[in-house]
N, C-alpha and C positions, 0 to 999 in steps of 0.2 A: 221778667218780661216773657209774655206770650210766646212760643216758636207762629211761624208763620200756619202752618197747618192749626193749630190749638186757634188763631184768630177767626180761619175762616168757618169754622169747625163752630166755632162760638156764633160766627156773623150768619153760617147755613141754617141753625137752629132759633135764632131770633129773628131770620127775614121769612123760614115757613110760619112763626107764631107769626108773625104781621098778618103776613099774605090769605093765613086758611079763612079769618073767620069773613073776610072779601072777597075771597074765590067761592068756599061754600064747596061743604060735601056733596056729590053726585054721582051713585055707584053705575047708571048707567047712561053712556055714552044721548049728548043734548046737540042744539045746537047752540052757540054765545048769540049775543046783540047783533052780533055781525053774520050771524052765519056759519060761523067754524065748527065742524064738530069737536066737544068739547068734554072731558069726564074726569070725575075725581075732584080734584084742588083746581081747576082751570086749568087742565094738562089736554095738551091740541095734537100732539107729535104721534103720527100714527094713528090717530083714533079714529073708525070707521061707526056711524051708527049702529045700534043694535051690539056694542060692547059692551061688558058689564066689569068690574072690578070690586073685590073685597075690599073692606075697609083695611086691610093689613096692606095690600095693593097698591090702597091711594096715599096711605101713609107712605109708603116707602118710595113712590113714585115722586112724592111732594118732595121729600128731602132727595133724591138724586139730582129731579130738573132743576132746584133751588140751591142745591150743592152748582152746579154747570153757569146758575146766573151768576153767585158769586164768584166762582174763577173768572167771568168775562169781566165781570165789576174791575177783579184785583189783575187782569192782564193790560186793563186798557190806563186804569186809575191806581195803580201801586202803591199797597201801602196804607190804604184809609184806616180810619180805628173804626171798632166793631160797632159802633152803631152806625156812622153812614154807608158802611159795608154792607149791611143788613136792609137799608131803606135803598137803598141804590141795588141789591138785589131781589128786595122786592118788587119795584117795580122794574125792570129787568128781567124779570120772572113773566109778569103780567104786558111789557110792551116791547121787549126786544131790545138787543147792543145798543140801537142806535142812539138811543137817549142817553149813554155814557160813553161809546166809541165813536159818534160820527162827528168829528168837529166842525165840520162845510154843514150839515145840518138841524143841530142840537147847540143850543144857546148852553146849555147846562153841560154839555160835555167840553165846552171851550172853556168855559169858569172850573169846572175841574183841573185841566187840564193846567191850567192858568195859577189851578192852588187856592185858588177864591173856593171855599168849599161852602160854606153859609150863603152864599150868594147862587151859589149852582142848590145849596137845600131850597132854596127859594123860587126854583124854576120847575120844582115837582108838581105843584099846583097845575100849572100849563098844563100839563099832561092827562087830560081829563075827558078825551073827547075817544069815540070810535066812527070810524066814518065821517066824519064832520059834526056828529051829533055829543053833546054835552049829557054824561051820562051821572046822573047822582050820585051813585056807588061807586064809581071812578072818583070823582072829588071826593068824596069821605075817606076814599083810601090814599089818593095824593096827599092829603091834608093829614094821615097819620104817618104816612111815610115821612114828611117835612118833620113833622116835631121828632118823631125818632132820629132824623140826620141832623137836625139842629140842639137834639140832648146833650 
């Protein structure tokens, strides 16, 4: 059996394969759909326009913030096996705790909570909109997060 570290270890390394090729390489600092300045893999934290980062940079940035998603995934959700570890830190990566920590909030984070895990893989879809608007690349990346949490 896996140690706990060797899982998340596993789950950090197949939720940035998910995430990269939906976030998309960008060495220097953009804004997102919404607005946010944004660079690298989809990394927001500190980033001021007119940044620039090596591609060794973004690499290593992708796996620490996606290392941080899966701790939240496995602080709030205990325990999952490596592939909803991984689809639940991908997206987690890409929308924040809420969608697996806020249970007054998040349908999907009550069905976890609750142990329904198939049923919360089935609430990734939802999750597709920025600002009210319905964004294409969102739903293609919900929709592969779902099949990787329901593998």
């Amino acid at each position: 059996m896996a140690t706990r570290a060797q899982r998340l270890g596993a789950a950090t390394l197949a939720a940035a394969a998910l995430a990269a090729p939906f976030e998309g390489l960008r060495q220097y600092a953009y804004r997102d759909p919404v607005g946010i300045p944004t660079i690298c893999f989809g990394s927001t934290r500190g980033v001021q326009m007119g940044d620039f980062k090596t591609k060794a940079e973004c690499d290593a940035l992708l796996t620490a913030e996606m290392a941080d998603a899966i701790s939240t995934v496995e602080r709030c959700v205990p325990g999952l096996p490596v592939n909803m570890l991984a689809a639940w830190g991908s997206a987690v990566y890409n929308l924040g705790p809420t969608l697996v920590c806020d249970q007054r909030r998040s349908t999907a984070a009550r069905l976890l909570a609750a142990g329904r895990l198939l049923e919360a893989c089935d609430q990734l879809p939802r999750w597709n909109q920025a600002k009210g608007f319905v964004l294409p690349g969102l739903t293609k990346r919900r929709a592969a997060e779902q099949e990787v949490c329901r593998a």
